[in-house]
N, C-alpha and C positions, 0 to 999 in steps of 0.2 A: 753109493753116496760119494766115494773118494771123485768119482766123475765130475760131479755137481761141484766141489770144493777146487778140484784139481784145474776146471774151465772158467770158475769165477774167482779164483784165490782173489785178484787185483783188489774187484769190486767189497768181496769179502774185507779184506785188510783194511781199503780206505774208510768203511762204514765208521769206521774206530774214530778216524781223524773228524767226520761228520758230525761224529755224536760224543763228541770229547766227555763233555759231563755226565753222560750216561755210563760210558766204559770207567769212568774215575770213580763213581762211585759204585760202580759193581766191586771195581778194582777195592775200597775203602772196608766194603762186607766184606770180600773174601779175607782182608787181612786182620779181621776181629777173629777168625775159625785161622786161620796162617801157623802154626810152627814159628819162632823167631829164629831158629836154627834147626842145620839138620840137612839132611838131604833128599832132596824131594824128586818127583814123577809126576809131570802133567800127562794126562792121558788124551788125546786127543788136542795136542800143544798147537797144533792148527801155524799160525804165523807168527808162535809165542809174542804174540800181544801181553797174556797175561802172564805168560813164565818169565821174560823179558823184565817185565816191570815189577812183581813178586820175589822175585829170586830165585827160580825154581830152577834148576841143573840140567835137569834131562826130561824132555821130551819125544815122546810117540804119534803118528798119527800114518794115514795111508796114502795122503795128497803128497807128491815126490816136489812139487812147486810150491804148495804153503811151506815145506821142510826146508827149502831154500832159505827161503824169506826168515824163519826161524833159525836157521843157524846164521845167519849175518847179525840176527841179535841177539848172537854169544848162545843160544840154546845147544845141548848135545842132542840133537834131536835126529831118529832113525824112523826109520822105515819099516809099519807095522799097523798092529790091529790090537784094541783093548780086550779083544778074545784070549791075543795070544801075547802077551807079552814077555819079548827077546832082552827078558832078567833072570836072574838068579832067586833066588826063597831068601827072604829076608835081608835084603838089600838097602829100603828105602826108611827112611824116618815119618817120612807123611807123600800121599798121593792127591791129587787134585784132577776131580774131572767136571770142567767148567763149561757149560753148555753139552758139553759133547752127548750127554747121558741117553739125548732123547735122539739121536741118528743113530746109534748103534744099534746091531743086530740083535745082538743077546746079552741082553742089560747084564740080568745074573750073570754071567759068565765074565764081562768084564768084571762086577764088585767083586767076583770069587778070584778072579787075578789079580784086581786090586791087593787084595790081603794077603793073596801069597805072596808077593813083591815085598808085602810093610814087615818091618822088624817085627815083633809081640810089641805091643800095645801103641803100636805105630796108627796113625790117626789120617785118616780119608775125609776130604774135603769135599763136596758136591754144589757147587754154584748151577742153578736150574732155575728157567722161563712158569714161576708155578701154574700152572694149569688152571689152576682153579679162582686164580686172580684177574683183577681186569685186565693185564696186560696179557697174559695168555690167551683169554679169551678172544684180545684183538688180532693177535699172532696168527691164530689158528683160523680167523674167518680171512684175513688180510696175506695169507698165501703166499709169501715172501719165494723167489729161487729155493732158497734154504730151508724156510721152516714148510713149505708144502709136503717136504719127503719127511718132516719129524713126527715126531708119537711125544707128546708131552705128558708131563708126567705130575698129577699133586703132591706134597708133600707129605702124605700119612701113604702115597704108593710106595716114595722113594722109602720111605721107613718099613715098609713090607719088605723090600727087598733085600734093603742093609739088613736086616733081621735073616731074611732068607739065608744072606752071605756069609752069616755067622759076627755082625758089627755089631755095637751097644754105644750104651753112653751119647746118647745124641744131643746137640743142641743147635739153635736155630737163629739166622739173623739175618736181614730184610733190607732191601733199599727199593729205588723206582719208584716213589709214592704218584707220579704220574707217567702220561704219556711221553714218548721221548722227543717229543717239539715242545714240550712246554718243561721240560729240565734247561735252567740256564745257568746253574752252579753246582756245587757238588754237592751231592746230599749224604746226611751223618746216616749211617745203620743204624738200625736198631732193633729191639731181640725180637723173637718170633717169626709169625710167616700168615696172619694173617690180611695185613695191608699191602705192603710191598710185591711189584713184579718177579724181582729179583731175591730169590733167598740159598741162602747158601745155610748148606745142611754137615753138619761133621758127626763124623763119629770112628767111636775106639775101634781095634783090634785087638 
């Protein structure tokens, strides 16, 4: 997958500028689940689009050219895999893995490094394309560079897993009520995960 990211990183980054109101209010969920302090770990920080503009310290990922583009916008970002993450036990105050969830190899194996990385009761953020929403659905027939190589995921899987990982304390909150041509402002979140494309999932350690 770092192939596919590392050959289109450009295309990858400008989508953002494309779809200004779609990335702003994904950006809007995630910062309802956010930490207002503290210090954080995007996993899969990709061109810190979202760490960049979050506040998020340090990021991970495997593309050596998206990590460029991520450290120009102040990221600490290294060179690595949500497999293995090159931290120490009990480092972070909260981790964030924003899209990435559904390209990784071995989901559990990241959330299980997620939590070794988080202090005790350090809190994991998951922003995910839900599966089982219309916009998933379109994702998944509409074959994108990107999303052709994904395994999407619904929201009672990702909560299989966080469970698997040893996480609790879930809560859930929503944006994308449409498709992304017909977003032309920013849209407010809101809880759940039933309407929304976009849902971002937190929960304890």
């Amino acid at each position: 997958m770092s192939d596919i990211f590392d050959k289109y990183y450009k295309k990858y980054d400008t989508w953002y500028e494309r779809n200004k109101f779609v990335y702003l209010s994904e950006i809007e969920a995630l910062k309802k689940a956010l930490p207002k302090k503290g210090k954080g770990l995007e996993i899969g920080v990709g061109t810190g689009r979202f760490a960049s503009i979050l506040g998020i310290e340090y990021g991970i990922d495997p593309s050596k050219n998206m990590l460029q583009i991520a450290r120009r916008r102040g990221i600490d970002a290294r060179l690595g895999t949500g497999e293995k993450l090159p931290f120490a036990n009990s480092v972070f105050d909260y981790v964030a893995i924003i899209i990435t969830l559904c390209f990784v190899k071995d989901p559990v194996r990241v959330l299980v490094e997620a939590k070794r990385v988080l202090k005790k009761n350090g809190k994991l953020i998951i922003g995910i394309i839900n599966k089982d929403s219309f916009l998933g659905k379109f994702y998944q027939k509409k074959k994108s560079i990107f999303y052709k190589h994904a395994h999407f995921f619904g929201i009672k899987e990702v909560v299989v897993l966080l469970r698997q990982a040893g996480f609790k304390k879930f809560s859930y909150f929503q944006t994308l009520f449409s498709l992304q041509k017909e977003i032309s402002s920013i849209e407010k979140p809101k809880k759940g995960f039933n309407k929304g494309g976009f849902v971002v999932v937190s929960a304890i350690f």
